[in-house]
C-alpha positions in Angstrom: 118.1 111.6 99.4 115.5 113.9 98.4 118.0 116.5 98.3 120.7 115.0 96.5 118.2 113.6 93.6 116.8 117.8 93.1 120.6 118.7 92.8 120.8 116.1 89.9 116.9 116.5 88.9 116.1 120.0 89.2 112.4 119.9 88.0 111.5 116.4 88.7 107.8 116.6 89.7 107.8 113.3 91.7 110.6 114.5 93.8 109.2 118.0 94.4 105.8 116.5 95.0 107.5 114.3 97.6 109.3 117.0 99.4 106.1 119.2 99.5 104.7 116.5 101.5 106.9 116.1 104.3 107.1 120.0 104.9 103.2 119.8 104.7 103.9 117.2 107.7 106.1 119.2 109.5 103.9 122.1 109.2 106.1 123.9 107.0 103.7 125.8 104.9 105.0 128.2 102.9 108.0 126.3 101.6 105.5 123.6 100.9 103.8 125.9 98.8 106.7 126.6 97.0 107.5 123.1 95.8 104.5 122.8 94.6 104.0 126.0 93.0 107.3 124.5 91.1 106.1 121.4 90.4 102.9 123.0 88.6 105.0 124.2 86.1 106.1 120.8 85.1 102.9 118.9 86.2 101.6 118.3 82.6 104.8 117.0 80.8 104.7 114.2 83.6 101.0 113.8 83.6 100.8 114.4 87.6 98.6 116.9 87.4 95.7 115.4 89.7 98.7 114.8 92.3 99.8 118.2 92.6 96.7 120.2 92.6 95.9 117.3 95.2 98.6 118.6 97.1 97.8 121.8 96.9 94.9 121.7 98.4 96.1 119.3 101.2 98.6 122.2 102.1 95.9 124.6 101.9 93.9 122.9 104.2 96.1 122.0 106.8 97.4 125.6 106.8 94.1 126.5 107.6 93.3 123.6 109.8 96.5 124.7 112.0 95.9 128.8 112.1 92.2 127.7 113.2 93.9 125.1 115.9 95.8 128.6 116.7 92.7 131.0 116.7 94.8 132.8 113.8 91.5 133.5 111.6 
């Protein structure tokens, strides 16, 4: 679904923001990152900017969380 509504929706914050989450879940860092470093660019026409830096910071931390959880520091 989340697929299918960026094919129609491009840049749609919301939807970017969503799918950044569940890679964050999955542990899919980087192409978490990359959602959100999307999303950014569009964050203040929607007024979500709390969300995504929010988000970004969530990514960061479980990225760091899970190389530490690795001994990867």
């Amino acid at each position: 679904m989340i697929e299918k509504g960026l094919e129609l929706f491009h840049d749609m914050t919301k939807l970017l923001l969503l799918r950044a989450s569940l890679h964050r879940e999955n542990a899919d860092f980087d192409q978490a990152l990359t959602d959100l470093e999307r999303a950014s660019k569009f964050m203040y026409a929607e007024g979500l900017e709390n969300d995504v830096t929010v988000q970004i910071g969530l990514t960061y931390n479980d990225m760091g969380t899970s190389l530490f959880k690795k001994q990867r520091f």
